[in-house]
NUTIZA-36335 format. One record per residue (C-alpha): residue number from 1; residue in one letter; x, y, z. Coordinates in steps of 0.1 Angstrom, whole numbers, plus 5000, padded with zeros to 4 digits. Example, Ala and Ser with C-alpha at 12.3 -4.5 7.8 and 13.67 -1.06 7.14 Angstrom:
BEGIN
(node 1,A,(5123,4955,5078));
(node 2,S,(5137,4989,5071));
This chain:
BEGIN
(node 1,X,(0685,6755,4580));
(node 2,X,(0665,6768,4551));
(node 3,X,(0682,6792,4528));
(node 4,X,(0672,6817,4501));
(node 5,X,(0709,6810,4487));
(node 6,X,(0692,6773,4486));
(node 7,X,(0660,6776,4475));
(node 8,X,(0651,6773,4439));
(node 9,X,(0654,6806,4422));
(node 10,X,(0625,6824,4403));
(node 11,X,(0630,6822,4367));
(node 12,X,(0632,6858,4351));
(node 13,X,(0644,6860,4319));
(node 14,X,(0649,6900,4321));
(node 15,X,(0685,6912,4316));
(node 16,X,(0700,6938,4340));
(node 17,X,(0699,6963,4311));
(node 18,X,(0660,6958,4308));
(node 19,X,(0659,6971,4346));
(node 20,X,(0637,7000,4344));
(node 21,X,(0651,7027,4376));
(node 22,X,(0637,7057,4390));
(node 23,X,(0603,7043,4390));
(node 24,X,(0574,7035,4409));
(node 25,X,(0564,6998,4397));
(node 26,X,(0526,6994,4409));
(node 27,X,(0512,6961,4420));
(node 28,X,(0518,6934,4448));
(node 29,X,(0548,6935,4467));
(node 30,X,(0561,6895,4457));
(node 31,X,(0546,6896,4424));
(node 32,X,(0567,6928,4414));
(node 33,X,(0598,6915,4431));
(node 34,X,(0599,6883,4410));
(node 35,X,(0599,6907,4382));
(node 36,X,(0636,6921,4389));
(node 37,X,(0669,6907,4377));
(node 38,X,(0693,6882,4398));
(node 39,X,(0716,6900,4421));
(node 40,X,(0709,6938,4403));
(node 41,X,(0704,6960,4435));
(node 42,X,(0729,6972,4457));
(node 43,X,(0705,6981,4487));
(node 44,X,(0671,6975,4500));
(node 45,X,(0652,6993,4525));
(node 46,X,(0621,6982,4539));
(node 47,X,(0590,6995,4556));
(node 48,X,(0570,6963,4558));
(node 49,X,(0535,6962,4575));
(node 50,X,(0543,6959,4610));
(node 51,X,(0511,6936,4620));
(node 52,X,(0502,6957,4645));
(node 53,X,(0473,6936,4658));
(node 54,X,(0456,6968,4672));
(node 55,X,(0420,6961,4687));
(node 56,X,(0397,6986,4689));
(node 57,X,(0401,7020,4682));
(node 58,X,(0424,7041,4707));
(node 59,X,(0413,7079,4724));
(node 60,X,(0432,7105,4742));
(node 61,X,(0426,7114,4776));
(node 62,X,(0402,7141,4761));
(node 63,X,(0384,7112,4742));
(node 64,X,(0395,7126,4705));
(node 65,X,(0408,7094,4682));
(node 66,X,(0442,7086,4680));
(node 67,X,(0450,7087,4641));
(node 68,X,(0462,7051,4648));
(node 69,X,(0478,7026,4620));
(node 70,X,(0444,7006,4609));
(node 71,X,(0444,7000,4574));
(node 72,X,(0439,6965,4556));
(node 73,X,(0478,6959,4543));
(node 74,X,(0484,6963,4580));
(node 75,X,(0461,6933,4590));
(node 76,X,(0470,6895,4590));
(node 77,X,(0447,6866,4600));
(node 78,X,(0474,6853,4623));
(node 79,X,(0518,6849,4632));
(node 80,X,(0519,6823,4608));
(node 81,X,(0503,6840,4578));
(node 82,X,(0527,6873,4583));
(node 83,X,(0558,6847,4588));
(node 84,X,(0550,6833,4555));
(node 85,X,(0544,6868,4538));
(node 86,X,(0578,6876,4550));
(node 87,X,(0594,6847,4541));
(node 88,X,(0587,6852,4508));
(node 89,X,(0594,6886,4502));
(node 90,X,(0627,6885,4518));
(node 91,X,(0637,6854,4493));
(node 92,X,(0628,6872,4465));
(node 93,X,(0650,6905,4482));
(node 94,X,(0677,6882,4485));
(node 95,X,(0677,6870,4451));
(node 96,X,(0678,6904,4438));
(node 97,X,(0704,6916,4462));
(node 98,X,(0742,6920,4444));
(node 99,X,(0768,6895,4464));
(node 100,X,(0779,6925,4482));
(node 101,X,(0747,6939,4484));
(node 102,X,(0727,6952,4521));
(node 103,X,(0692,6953,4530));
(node 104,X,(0678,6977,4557));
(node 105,X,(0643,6965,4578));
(node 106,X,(0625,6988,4599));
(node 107,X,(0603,6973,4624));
(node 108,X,(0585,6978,4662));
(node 109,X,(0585,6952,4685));
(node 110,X,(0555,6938,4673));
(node 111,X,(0571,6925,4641));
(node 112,X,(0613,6933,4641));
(node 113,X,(0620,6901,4663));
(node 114,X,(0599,6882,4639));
(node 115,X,(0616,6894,4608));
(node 116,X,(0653,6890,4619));
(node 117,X,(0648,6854,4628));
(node 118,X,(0639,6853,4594));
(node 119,X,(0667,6872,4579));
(node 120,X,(0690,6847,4597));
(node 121,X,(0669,6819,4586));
(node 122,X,(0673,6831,4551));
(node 123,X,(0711,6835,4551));
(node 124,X,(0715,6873,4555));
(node 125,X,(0740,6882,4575));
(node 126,X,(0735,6908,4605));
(node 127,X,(0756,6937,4608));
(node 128,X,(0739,6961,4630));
(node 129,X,(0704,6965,4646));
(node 130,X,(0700,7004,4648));
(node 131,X,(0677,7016,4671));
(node 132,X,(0660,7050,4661));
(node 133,X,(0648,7069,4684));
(node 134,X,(0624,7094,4683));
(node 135,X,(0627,7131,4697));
(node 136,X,(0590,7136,4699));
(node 137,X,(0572,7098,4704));
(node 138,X,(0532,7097,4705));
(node 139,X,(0525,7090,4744));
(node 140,X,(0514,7062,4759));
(node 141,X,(0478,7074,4765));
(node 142,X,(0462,7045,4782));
(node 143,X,(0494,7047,4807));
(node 144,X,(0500,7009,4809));
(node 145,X,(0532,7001,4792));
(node 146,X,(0565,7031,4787));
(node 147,X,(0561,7053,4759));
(node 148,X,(0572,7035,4730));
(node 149,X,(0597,7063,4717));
(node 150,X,(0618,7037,4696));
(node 151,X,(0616,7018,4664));
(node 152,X,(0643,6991,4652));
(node 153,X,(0666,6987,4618));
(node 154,X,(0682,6959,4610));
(node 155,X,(0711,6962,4586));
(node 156,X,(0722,6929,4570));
(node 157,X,(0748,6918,4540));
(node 158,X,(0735,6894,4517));
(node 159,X,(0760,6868,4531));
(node 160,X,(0786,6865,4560));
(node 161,X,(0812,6870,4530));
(node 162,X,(0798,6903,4513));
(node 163,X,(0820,6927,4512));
(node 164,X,(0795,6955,4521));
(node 165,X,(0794,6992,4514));
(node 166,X,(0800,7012,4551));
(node 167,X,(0809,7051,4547));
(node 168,X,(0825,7052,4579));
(node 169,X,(0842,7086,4575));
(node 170,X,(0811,7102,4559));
(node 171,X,(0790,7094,4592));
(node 172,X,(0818,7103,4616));
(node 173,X,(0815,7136,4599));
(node 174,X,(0779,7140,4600));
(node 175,X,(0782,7130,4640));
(node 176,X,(0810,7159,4648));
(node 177,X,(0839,7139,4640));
(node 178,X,(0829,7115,4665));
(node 179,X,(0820,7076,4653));
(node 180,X,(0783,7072,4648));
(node 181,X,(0763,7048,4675));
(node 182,X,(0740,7027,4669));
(node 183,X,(0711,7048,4687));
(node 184,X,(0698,7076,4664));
(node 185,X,(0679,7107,4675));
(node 186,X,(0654,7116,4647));
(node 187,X,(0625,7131,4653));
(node 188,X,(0589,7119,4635));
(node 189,X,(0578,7130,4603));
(node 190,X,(0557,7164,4615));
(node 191,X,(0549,7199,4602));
(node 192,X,(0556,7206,4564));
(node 193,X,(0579,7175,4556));
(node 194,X,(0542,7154,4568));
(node 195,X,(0525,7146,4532));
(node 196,X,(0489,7152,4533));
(node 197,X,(0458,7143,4510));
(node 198,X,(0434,7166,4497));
(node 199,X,(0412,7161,4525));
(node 200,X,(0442,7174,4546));
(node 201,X,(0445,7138,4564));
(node 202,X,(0482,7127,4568));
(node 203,X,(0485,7109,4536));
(node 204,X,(0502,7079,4548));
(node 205,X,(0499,7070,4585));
(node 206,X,(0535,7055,4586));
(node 207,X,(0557,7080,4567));
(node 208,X,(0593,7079,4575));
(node 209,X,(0612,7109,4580));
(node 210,X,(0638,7125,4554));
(node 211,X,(0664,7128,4579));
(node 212,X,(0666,7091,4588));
(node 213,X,(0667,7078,4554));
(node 214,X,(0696,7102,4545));
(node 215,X,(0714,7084,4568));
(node 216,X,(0706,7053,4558));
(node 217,X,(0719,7062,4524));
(node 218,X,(0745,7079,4533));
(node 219,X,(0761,7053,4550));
(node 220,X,(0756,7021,4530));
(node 221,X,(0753,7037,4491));
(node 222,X,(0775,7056,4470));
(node 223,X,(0765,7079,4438));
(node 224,X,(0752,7059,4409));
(node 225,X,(0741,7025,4435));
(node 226,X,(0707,7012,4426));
(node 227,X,(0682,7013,4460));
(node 228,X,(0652,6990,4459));
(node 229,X,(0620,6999,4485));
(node 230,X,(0595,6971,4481));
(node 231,X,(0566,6993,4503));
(node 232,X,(0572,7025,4487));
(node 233,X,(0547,7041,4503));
(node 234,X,(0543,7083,4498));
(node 235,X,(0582,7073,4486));
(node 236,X,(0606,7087,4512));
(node 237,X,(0635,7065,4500));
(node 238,X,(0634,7075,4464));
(node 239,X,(0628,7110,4475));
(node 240,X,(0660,7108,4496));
(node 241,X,(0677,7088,4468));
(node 242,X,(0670,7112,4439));
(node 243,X,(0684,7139,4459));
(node 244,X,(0718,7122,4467));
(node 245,X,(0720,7111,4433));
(node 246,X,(0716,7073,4441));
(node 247,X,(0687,7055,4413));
(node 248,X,(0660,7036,4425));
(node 249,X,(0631,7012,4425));
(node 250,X,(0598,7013,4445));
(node 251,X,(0572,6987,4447));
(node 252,X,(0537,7001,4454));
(node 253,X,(0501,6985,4453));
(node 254,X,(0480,7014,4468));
(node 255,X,(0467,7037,4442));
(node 256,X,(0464,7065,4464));
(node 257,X,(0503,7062,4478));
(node 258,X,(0514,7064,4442));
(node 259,X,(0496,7093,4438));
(node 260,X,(0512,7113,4463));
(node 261,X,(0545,7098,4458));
(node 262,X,(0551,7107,4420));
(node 263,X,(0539,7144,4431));
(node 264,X,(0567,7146,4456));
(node 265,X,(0592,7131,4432));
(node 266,X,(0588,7153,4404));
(node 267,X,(0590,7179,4426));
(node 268,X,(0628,7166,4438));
(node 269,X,(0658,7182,4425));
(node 270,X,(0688,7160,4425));
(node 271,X,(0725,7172,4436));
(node 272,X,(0742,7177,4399));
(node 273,X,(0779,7187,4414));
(node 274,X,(0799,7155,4414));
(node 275,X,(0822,7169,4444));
(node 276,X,(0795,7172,4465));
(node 277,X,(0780,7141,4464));
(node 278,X,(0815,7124,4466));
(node 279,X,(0819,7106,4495));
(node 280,X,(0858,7094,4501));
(node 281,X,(0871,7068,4523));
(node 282,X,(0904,7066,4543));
(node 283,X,(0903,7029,4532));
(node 284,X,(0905,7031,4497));
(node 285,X,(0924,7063,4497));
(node 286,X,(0959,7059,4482));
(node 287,X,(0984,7044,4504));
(node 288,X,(1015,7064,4511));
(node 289,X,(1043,7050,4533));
(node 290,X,(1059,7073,4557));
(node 291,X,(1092,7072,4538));
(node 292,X,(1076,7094,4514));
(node 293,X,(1072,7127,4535));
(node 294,X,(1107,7120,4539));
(node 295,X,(1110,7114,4502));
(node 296,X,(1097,7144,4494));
(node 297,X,(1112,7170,4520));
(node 298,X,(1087,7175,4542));
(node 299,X,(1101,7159,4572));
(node 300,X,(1136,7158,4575));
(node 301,X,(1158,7131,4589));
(node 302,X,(1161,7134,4626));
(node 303,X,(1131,7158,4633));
(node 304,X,(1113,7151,4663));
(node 305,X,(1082,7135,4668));
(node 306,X,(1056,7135,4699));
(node 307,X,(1018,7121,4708));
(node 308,X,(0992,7146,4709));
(node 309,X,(1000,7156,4751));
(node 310,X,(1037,7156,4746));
(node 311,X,(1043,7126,4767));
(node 312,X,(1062,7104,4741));
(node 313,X,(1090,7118,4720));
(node 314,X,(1107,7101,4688));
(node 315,X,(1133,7108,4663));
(node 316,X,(1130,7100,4624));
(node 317,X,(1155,7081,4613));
(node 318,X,(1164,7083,4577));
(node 319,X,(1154,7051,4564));
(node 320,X,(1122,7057,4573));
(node 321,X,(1116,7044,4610));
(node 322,X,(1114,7060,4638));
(node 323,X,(1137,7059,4673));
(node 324,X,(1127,7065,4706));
(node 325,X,(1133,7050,4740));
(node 326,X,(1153,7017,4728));
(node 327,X,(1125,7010,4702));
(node 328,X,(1128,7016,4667));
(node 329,X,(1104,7004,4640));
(node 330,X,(1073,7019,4618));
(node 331,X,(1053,7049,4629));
(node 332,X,(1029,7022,4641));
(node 333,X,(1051,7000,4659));
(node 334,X,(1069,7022,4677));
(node 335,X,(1037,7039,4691));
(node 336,X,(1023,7011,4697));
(node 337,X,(1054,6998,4722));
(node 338,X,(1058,7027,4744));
(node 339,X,(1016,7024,4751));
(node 340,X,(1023,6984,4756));
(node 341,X,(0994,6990,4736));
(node 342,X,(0987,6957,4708));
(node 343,X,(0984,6988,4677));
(node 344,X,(0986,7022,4674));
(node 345,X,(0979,7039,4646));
(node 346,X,(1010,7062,4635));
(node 347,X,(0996,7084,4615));
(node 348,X,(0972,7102,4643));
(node 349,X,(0996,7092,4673));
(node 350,X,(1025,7113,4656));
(node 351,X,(1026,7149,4658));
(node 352,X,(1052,7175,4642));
(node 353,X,(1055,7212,4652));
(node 354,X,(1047,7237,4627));
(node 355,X,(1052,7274,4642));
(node 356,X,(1049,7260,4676));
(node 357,X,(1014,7240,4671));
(node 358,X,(1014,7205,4672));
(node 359,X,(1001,7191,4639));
(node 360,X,(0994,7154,4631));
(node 361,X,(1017,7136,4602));
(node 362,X,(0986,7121,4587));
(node 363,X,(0981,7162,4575));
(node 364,X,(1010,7160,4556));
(node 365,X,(0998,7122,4539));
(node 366,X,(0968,7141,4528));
(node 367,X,(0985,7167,4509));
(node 368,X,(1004,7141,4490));
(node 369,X,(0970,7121,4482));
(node 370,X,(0949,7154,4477));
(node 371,X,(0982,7159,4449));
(node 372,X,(0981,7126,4435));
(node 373,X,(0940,7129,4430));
(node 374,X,(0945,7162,4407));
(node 375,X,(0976,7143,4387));
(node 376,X,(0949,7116,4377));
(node 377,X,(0924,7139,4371));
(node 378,X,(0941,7157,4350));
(node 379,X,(0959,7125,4334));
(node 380,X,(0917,7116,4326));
């Protein structure tokens, strides 16, 4: 199998702290990527042409034009010749990619089976393939297929061993609490958000919504990450990134495109609060054993414990584990006996009464981290 870990690497002799960011670098796609450090970016998110292969023009039952993707970038002489454009691009992404570094590819079905081949060919490692769909697809005029009311992402690490950014609490809390599928509901770039030229033509005829590039950002970026979009385009990712304060690079040949994207990102005013853009994570969060709301007073040895529905009670012992049914052990491993369940996670299982109300202990391990947080704060 041929590898872009394997393949001879493009000699660039410019240093990380060369690396122009928050730019729009204007030329061919390849060319420019050959022009960026080794291992320098910490995300990538694609729009490649999607080699459509359209033939002939396409009309509404009315007979007016479908404003249909026809332009030359989007045009190549055969499978082969787009295989090999992507092939090289996506060496030249992995190269740049840090070790822990993702890349994001948006594709239709005419190209997205094409390109993950590829990406596996290449040595990426898949994570997810996140299928958007649209709220408000373009129908299926000559009505001889479905509608097509989906597009596909791919989300790869650089290697099966990266260890990859994923806010996982940041998008359970954009989805309600709830964890975030892998089907999206987004609808198409329309109304004011749609860019338009001075002939008032849609100035890009495949301009990605805000709302789904947030997302893509939110989850696999934090503050300060460097984001790389080699088809810039009217620049919807560095739009997205300048306003979540992430930096970025886009790659751009079309004059035009470049036009209209450097209007919108001067118009772009970035998040300056720090807490805001913040995004924390229960896995890096300080740990704190359960002997310490013991420690500290604020549950008391033999106070009883039950599950959210009342149906399993406990005793805290005062060394730190818990009794409860001939069991006694961790918060964990106790919970996770009387469900004959292999884990259990303590810290939600468990509930104390406050004033009647049940109330899960992992409230009272946030206290002690949100109080630990201002002592190093302050300590800075």
């Amino acid at each position: 199998m041929s590898t872009a870990k394997n393949q001879k690497k493009t000699q660039n002799p410019s240093k990380d702290s060369d690396l122009k960011t928050n730019c729009i670098l204007q030329g061919d796609t390849i060319e420019k990527l050959r022009t960026i450090p080794d291992e320098s970016i910490d995300m990538i998110f694609a729009d490649p042409p999607y080699n459509l292969q359209l033939g002939g023009d396409l009309h509404r039952p009315n007979n007016t034009r479908v404003d249909a993707v026809d332009d030359e970038w989007d045009k190549f002489d055969s499978f082969k010749t787009y295989d090999d454009f992507s092939r090289e691009w996506l060496t030249e992404a992995y190269r740049t990619l840090k070790p822990n570094g993702t890349i994001w590819v948006i594709g239709s079905y005419h190209n997205i089976f094409r390109i993950g081949a590829i990406l596996q060919d290449l040595g990426y490692w898949v994570l997810n393939d996140v299928i958007w769909r649209k709220t408000n697809p373009m129908p299926n005029f000559r009505g001889r297929r479905f509608t097509n009311a989906h597009e596909t992402m791919i989300w790869a690490a650089k290697s099966e061993k990266s260890k990859y950014c994923f806010n996982y609490d940041a998008m359970k809390s954009l989805n309600d609490d709830v964890q975030m599928r892998s089907d999206w509901f987004i609808p198409l770039c329309t109304g004011s958000e749609r860019l338009k030229n001075n002939e008032g033509q849609k100035a890009h005829p495949t301009q990605k919504p805000e709302a789904l590039l947030y997302r893509v950002l939110m989850s696999s970026t934090n503050k300060g990450d460097l984001v790389l979009d080699p088809f810039f385009g009217t620049g919807t990712t560095g739009a997205v990134a300048k306003k979540l304060g992430r930096d970025y690079i886009g790659i751009e040949r079309e004059d035009d495109y470049i036009k209209v994207a450097s209007q919108r990102l001067d118009s772009v005013k970035p998040i300056s609060d720090n807490e805001i853009l913040k995004i924390p994570s229960k896995r890096t969060a300080t740990r704190v054993p359960f002997g310490t709301l013991i420690e500290r007073g604020m549950l008391k040895p033999g106070t009883k414990l039950s599950d959210a529905r009342g149906k399993f009670e406990a005793k805290i012992a005062a060394d730190g584990n818990i009794i409860s049914s001939g069991h006694r052990g961790s918060i964990h491993k106790v919970g996770a006996a009387l469900q004959g369940a292999p884990s259990c996670n303590g810290w939600t299982f468990w509930h104390y009464k406050d004033s009647g109300k049940a109330i899960p202990i992992d409230a009272l391990r946030e206290i002690i981290r949100a109080d630990s947080e201002k002592g190093q704060t302050a300590s800075n």
